[in-house]
Each structure stands twice: as C-alpha cells, then as structure tokens.
Chimera marker file (.cmm) of the C-alpha trace (Angstrom):
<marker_set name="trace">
<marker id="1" x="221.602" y="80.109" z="198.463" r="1" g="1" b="0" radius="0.5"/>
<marker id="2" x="220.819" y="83.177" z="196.149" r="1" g="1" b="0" radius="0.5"/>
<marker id="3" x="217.563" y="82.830" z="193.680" r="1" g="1" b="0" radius="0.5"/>
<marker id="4" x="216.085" y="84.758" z="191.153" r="1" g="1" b="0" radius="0.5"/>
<marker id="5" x="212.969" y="84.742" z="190.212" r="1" g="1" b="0" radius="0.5"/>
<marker id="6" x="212.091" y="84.087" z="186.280" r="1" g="1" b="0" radius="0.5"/>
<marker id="7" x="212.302" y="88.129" z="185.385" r="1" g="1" b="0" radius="0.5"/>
<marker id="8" x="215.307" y="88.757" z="187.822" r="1" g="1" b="0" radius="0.5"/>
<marker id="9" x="217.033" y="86.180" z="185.917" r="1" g="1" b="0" radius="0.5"/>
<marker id="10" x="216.264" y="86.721" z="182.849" r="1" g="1" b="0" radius="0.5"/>
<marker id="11" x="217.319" y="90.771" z="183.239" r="1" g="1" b="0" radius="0.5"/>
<marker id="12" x="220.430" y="90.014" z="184.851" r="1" g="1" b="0" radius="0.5"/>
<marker id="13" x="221.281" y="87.607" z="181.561" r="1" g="1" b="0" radius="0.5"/>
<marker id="14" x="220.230" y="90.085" z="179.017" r="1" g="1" b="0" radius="0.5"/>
<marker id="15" x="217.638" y="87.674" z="177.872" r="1" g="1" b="0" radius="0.5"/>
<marker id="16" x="213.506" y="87.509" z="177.432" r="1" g="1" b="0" radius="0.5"/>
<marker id="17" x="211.780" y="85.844" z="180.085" r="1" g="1" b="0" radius="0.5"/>
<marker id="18" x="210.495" y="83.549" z="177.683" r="1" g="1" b="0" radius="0.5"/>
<marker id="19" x="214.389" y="82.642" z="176.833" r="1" g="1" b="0" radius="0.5"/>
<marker id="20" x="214.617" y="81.585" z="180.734" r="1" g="1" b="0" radius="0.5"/>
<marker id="21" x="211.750" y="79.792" z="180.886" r="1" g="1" b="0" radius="0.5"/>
<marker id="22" x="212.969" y="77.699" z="177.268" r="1" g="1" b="0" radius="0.5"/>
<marker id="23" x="216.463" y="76.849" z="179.325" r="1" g="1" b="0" radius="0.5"/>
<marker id="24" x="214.600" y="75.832" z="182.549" r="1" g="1" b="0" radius="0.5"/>
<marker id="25" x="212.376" y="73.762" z="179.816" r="1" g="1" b="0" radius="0.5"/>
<marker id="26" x="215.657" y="72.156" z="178.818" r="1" g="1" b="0" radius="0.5"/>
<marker id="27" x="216.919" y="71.016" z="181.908" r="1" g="1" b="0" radius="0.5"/>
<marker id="28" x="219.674" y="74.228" z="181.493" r="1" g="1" b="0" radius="0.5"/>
<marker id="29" x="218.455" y="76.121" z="184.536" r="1" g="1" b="0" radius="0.5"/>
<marker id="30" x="216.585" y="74.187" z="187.481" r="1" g="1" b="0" radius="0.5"/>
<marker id="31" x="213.804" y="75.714" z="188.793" r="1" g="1" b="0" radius="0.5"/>
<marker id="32" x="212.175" y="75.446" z="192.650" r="1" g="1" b="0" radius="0.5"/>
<marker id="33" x="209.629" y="77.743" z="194.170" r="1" g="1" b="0" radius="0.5"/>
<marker id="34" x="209.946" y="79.938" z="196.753" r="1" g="1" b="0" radius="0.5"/>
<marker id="35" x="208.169" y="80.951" z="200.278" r="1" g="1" b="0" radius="0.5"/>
<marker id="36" x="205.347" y="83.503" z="197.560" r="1" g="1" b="0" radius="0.5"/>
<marker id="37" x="205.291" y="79.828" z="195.181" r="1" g="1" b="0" radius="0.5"/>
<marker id="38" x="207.166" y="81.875" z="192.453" r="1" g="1" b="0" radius="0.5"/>
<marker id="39" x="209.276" y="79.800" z="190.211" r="1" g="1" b="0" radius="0.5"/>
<marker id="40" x="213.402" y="80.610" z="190.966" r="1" g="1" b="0" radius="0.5"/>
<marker id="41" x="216.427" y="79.685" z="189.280" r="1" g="1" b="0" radius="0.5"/>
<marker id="42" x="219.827" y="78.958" z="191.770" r="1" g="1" b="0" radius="0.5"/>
<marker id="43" x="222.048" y="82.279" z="191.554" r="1" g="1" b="0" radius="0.5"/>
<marker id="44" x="224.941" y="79.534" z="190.924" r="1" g="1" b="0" radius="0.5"/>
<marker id="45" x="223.599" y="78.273" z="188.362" r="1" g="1" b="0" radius="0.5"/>
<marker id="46" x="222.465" y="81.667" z="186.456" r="1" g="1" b="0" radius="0.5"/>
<marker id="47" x="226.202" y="82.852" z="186.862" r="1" g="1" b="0" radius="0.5"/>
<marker id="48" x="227.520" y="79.762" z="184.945" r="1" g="1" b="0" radius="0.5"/>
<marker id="49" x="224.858" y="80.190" z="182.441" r="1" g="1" b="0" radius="0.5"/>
<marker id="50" x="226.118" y="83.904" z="181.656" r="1" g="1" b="0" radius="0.5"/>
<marker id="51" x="229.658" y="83.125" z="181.600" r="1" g="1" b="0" radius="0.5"/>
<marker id="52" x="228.476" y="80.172" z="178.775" r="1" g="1" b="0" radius="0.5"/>
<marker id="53" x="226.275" y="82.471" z="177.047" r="1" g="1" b="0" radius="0.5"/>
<marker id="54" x="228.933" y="85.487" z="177.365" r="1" g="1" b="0" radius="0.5"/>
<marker id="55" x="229.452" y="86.279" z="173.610" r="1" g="1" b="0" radius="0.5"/>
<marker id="56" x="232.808" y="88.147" z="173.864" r="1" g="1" b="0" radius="0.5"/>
<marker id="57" x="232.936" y="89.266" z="170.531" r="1" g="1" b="0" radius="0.5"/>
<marker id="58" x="236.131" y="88.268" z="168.051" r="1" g="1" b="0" radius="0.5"/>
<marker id="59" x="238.673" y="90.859" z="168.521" r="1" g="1" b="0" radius="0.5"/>
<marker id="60" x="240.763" y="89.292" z="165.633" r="1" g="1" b="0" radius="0.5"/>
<marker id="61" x="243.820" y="90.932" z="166.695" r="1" g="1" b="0" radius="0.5"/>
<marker id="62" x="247.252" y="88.918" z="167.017" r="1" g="1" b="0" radius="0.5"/>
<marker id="63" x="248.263" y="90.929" z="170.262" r="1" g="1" b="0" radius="0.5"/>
<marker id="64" x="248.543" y="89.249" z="173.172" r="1" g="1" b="0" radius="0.5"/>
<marker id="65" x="247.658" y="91.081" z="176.383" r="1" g="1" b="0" radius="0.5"/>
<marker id="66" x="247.376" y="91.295" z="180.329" r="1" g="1" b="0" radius="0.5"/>
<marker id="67" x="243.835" y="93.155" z="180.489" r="1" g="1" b="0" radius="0.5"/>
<marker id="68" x="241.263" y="90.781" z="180.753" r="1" g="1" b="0" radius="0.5"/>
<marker id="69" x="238.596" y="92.787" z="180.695" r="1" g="1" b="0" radius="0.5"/>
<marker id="70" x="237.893" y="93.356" z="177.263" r="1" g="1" b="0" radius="0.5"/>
<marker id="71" x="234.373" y="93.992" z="175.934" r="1" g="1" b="0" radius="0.5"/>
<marker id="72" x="233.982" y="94.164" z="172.174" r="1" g="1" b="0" radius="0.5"/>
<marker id="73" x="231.118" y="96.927" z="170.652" r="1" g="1" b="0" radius="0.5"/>
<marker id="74" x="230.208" y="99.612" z="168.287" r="1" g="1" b="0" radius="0.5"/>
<marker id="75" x="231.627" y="103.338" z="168.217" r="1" g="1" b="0" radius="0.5"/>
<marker id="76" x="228.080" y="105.137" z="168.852" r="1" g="1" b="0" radius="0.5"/>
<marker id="77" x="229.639" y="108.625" z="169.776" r="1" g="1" b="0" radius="0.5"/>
<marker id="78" x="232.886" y="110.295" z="168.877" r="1" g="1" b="0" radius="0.5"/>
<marker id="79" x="233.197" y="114.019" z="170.280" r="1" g="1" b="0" radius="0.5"/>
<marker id="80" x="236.507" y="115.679" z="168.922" r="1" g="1" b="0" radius="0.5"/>
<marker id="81" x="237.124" y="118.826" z="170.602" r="1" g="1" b="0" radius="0.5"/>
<marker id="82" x="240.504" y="120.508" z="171.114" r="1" g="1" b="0" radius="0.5"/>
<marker id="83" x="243.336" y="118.524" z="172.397" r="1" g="1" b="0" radius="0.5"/>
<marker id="84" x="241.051" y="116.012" z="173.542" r="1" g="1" b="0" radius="0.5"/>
<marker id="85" x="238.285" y="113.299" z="172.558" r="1" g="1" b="0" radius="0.5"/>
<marker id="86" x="235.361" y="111.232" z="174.054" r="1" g="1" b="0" radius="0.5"/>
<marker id="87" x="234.497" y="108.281" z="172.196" r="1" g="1" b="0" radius="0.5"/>
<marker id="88" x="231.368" y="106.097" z="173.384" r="1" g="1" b="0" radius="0.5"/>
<marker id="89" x="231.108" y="102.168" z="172.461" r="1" g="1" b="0" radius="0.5"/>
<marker id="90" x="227.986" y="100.180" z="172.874" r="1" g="1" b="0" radius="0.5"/>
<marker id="91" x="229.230" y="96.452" z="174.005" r="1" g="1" b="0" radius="0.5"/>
<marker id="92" x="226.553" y="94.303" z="173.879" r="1" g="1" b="0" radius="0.5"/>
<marker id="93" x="224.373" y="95.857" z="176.967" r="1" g="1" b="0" radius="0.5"/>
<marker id="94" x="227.216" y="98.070" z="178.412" r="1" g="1" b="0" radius="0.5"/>
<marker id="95" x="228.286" y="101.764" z="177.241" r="1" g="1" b="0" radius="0.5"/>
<marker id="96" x="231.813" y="102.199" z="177.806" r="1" g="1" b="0" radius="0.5"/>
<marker id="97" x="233.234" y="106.115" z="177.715" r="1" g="1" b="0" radius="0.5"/>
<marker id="98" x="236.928" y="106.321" z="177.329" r="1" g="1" b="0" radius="0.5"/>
<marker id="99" x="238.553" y="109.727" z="176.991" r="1" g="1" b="0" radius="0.5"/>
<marker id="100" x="241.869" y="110.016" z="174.732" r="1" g="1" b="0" radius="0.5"/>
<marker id="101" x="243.781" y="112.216" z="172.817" r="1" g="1" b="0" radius="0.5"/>
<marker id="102" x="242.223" y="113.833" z="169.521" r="1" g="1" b="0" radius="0.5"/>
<marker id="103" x="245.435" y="112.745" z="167.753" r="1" g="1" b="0" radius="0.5"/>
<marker id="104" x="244.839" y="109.372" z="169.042" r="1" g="1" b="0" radius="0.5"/>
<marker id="105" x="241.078" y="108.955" z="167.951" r="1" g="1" b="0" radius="0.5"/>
<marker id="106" x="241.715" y="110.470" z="164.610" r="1" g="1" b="0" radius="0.5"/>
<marker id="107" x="244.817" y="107.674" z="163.516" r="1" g="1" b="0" radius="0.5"/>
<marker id="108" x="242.286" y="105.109" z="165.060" r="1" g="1" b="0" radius="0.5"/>
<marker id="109" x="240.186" y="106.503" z="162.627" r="1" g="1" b="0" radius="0.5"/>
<marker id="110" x="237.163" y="106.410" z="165.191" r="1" g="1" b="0" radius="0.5"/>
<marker id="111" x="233.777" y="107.151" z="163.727" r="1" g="1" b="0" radius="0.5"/>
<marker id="112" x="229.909" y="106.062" z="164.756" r="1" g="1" b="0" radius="0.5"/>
<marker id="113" x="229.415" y="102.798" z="163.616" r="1" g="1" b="0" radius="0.5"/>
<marker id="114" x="232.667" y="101.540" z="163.331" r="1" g="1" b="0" radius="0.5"/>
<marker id="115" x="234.271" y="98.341" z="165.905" r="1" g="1" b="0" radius="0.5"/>
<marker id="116" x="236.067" y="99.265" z="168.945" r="1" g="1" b="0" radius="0.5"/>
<marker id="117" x="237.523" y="96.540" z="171.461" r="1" g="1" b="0" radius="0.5"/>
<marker id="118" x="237.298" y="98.889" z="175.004" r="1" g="1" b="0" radius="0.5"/>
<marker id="119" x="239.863" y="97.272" z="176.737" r="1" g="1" b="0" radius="0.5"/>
<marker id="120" x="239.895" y="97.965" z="180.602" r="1" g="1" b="0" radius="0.5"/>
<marker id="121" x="243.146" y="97.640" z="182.936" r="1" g="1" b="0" radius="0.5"/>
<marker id="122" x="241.939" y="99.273" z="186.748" r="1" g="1" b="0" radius="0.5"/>
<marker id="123" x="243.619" y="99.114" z="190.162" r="1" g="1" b="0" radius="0.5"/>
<marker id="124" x="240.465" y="99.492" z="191.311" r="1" g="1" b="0" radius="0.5"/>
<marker id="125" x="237.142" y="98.100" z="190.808" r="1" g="1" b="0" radius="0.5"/>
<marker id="126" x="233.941" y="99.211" z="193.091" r="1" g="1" b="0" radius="0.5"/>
<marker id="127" x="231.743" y="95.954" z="193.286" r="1" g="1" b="0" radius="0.5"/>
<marker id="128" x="228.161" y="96.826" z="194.667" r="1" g="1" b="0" radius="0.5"/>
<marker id="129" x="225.634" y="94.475" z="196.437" r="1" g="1" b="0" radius="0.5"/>
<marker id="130" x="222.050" y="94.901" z="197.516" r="1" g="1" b="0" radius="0.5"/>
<marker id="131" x="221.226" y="95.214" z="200.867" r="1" g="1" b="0" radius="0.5"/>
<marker id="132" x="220.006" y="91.708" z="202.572" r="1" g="1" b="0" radius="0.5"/>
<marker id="133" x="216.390" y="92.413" z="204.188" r="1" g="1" b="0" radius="0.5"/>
<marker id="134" x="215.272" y="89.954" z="207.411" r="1" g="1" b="0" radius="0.5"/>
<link id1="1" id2="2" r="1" g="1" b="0" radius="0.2"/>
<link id1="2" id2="3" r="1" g="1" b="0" radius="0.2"/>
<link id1="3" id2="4" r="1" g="1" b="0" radius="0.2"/>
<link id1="4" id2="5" r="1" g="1" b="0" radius="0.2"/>
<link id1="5" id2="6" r="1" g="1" b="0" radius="0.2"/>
<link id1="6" id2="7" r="1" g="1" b="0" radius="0.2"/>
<link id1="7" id2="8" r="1" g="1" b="0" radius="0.2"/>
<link id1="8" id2="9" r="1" g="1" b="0" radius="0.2"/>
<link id1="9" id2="10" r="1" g="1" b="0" radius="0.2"/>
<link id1="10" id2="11" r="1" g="1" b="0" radius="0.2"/>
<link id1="11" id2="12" r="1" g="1" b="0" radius="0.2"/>
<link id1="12" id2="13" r="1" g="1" b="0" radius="0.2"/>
<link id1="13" id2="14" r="1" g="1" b="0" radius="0.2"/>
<link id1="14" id2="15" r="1" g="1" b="0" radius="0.2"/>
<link id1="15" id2="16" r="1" g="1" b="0" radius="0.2"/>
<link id1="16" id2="17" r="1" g="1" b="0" radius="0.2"/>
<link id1="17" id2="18" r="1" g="1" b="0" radius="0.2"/>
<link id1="18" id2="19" r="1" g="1" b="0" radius="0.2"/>
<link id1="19" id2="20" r="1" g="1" b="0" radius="0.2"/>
<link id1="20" id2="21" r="1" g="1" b="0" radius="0.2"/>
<link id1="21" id2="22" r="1" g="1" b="0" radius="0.2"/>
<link id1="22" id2="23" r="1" g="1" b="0" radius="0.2"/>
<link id1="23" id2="24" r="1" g="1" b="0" radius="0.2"/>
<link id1="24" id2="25" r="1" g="1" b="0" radius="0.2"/>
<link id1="25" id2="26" r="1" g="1" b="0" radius="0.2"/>
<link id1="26" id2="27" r="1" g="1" b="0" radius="0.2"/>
<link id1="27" id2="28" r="1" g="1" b="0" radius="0.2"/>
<link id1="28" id2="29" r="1" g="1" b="0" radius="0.2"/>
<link id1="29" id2="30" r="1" g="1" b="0" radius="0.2"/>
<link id1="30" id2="31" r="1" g="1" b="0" radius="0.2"/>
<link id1="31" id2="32" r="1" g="1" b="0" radius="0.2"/>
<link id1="32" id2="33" r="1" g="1" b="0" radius="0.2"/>
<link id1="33" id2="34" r="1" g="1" b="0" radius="0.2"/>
<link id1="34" id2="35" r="1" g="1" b="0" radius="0.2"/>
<link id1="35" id2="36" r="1" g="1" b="0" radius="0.2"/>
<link id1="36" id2="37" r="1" g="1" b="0" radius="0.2"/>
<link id1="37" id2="38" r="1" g="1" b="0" radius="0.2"/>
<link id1="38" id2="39" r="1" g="1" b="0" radius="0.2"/>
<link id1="39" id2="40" r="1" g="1" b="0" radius="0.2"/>
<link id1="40" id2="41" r="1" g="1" b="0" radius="0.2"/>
<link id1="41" id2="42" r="1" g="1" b="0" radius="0.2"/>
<link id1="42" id2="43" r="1" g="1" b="0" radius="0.2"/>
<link id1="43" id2="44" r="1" g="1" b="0" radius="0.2"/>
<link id1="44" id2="45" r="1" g="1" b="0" radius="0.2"/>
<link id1="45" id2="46" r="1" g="1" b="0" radius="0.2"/>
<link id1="46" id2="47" r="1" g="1" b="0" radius="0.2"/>
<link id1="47" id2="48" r="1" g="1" b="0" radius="0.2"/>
<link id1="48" id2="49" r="1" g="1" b="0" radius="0.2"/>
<link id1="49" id2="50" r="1" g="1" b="0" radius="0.2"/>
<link id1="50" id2="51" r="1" g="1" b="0" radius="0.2"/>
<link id1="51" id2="52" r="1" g="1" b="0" radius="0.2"/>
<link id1="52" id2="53" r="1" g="1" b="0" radius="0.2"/>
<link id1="53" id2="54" r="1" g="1" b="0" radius="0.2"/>
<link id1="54" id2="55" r="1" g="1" b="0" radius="0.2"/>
<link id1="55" id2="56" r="1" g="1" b="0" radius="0.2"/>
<link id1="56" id2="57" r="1" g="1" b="0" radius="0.2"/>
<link id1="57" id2="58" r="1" g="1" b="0" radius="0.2"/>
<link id1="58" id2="59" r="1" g="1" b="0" radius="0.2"/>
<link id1="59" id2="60" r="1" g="1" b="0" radius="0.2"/>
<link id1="60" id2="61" r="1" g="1" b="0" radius="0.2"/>
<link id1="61" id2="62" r="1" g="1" b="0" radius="0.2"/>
<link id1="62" id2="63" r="1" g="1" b="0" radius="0.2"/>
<link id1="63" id2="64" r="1" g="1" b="0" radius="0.2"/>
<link id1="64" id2="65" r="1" g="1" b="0" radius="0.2"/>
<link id1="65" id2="66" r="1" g="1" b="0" radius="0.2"/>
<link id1="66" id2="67" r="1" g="1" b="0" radius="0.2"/>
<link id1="67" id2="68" r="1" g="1" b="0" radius="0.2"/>
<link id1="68" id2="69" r="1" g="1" b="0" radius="0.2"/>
<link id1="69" id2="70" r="1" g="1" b="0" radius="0.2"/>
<link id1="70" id2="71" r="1" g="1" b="0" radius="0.2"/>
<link id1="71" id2="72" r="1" g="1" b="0" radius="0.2"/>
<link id1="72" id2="73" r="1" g="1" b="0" radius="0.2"/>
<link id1="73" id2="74" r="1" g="1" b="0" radius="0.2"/>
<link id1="74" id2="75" r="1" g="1" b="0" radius="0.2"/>
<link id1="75" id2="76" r="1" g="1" b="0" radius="0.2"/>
<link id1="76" id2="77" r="1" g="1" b="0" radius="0.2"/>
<link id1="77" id2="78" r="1" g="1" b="0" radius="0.2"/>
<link id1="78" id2="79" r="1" g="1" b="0" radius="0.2"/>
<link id1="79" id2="80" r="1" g="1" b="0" radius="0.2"/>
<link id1="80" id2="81" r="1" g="1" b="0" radius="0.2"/>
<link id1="81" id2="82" r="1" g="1" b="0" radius="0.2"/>
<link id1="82" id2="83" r="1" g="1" b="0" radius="0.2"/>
<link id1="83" id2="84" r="1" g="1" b="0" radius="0.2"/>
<link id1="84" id2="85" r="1" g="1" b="0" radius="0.2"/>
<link id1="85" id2="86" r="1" g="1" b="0" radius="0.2"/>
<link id1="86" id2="87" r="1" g="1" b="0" radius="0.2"/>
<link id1="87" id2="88" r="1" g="1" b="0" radius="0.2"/>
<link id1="88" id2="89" r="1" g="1" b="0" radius="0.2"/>
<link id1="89" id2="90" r="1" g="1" b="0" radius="0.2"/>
<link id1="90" id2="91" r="1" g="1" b="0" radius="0.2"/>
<link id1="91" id2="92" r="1" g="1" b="0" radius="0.2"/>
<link id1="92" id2="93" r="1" g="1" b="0" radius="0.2"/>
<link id1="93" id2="94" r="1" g="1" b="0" radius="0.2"/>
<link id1="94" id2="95" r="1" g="1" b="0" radius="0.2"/>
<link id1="95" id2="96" r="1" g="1" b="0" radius="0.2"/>
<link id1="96" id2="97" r="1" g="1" b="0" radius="0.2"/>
<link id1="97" id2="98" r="1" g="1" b="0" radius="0.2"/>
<link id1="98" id2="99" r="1" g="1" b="0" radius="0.2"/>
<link id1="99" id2="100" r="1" g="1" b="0" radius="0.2"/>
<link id1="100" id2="101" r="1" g="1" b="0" radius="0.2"/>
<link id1="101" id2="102" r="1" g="1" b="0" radius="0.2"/>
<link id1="102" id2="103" r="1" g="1" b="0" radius="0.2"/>
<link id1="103" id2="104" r="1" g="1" b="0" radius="0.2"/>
<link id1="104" id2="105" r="1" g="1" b="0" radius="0.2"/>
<link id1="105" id2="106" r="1" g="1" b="0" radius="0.2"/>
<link id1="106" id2="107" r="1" g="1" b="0" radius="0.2"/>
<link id1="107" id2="108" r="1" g="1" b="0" radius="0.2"/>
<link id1="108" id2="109" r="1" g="1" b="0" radius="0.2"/>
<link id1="109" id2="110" r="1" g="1" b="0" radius="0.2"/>
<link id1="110" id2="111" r="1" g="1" b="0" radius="0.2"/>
<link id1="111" id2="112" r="1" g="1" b="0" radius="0.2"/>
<link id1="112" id2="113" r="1" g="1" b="0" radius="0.2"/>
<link id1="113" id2="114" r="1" g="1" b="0" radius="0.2"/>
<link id1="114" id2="115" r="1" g="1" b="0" radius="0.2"/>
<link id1="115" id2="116" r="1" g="1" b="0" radius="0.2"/>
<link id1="116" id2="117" r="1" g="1" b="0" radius="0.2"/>
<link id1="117" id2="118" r="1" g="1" b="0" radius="0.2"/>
<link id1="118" id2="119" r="1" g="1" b="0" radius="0.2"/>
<link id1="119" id2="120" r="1" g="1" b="0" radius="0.2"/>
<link id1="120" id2="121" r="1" g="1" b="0" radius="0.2"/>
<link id1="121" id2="122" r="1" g="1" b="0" radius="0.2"/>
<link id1="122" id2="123" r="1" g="1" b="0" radius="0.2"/>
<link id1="123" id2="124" r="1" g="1" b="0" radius="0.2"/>
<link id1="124" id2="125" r="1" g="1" b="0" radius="0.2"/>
<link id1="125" id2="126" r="1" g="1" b="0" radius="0.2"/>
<link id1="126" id2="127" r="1" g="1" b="0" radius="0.2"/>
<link id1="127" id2="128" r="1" g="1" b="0" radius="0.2"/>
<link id1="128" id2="129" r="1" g="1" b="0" radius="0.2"/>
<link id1="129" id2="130" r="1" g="1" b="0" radius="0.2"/>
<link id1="130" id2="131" r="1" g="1" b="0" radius="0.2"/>
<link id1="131" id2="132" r="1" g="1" b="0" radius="0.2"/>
<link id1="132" id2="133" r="1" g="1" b="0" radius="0.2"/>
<link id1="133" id2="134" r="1" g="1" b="0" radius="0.2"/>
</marker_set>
C-alpha cells in the first residue's frame, strides 16, 4: 500500500502541512508510522481526499460538453503576435499554455487577469511514476 509521509502529502494536495496534520486530527486522514517511525497517511486515502477537496471552479456556462478535463483559472499572459497567440492561465496550482489564433483571442477578449476555463480534449495523455527502490 502507497504512504506519504505528512509533507509528501500535504505537497501533493496543495495544502500546509499543518492543514494535513488538522485532517489526520479529525479522523479525515488516518495516520500509521512507518519502518524510520515517521507519521504516513494511506495513498488511498489522500487520493479521495483531493478529489473531495478538488475545487473545480464554476464555469457558469450552459454548454454541455465531452471534455472532462476542464480546469478553471486566471489569464496571467496573453502574447499577440502575427497570425497567432499564446495565452497562459493559472488554474489553481497548474499553468496551462494553449496556442490559438490572434483573431480568436482578441473576440474572446483575452487579457491578464481576466477568467479562462482551459478545457483539455487529448488522445494522448503521458502518465509518469517514480521509480520503486528495494
């Protein structure tokens, strides 16, 4: 079974250790120690924790949709130049890049600051994994 200790956790989550430590206070998050006596949290029960605490922000649009991987943020960048534009969003702890038309970002009206919904429909998606150690 996959554990994290208190810092692990509380990186992967996006959180202050001190935020892990409150949910393992409040019978959220169990906690056991492991073979160095650090406290660690079940991966299991980390990754129901951040799909609970996942604040997918309110895209408030009518549309309905296939994507499903939608993450909700502020423009921070918007780079005009030619036929083409690169617009940055900051969602929540992820910077998304998308590259569009200059036509397209313009009737968007696109500008730093503003909301963007990055919505993101791949074929592919490259999942990575550290290495196991014995």
């Amino acid at each position: 079974m996959t554990q994290y200790r208190i810092s692990e956790a509380a990186e992967l989550v996006g959180v202050s250790d001190d935020t892990v430590r409150r949910w393992v206070g409040d019978g959220v998050l169990s906690v056991s120690r492991d073979a160095a006596g650090r406290q660690v949290v079940p991966g299991v029960e980390l990754a129901a924790r951040a799909q609970a605490i996942a604040a997918a922000g309110d895209d408030r649009s009518t549309v309905r949709r296939s994507a499903r991987n939608r993450f909700v943020g502020l423009v921070t960048r918007v780079e005009l130049d030619g036929l083409m534009a690169q617009v940055e969003l900051q969602c929540g702890p992820h910077r998304v890049v998308s590259l569009m038309s200059s036509e397209a970002a313009r009737e968007l009206r696109l500008e730093v600051g503003s909301r963007g919904v990055a919505i993101v429909k791949a074929t592919m998606v490259v999942v990575e994994t550290e290495q196991e150690h014995s």
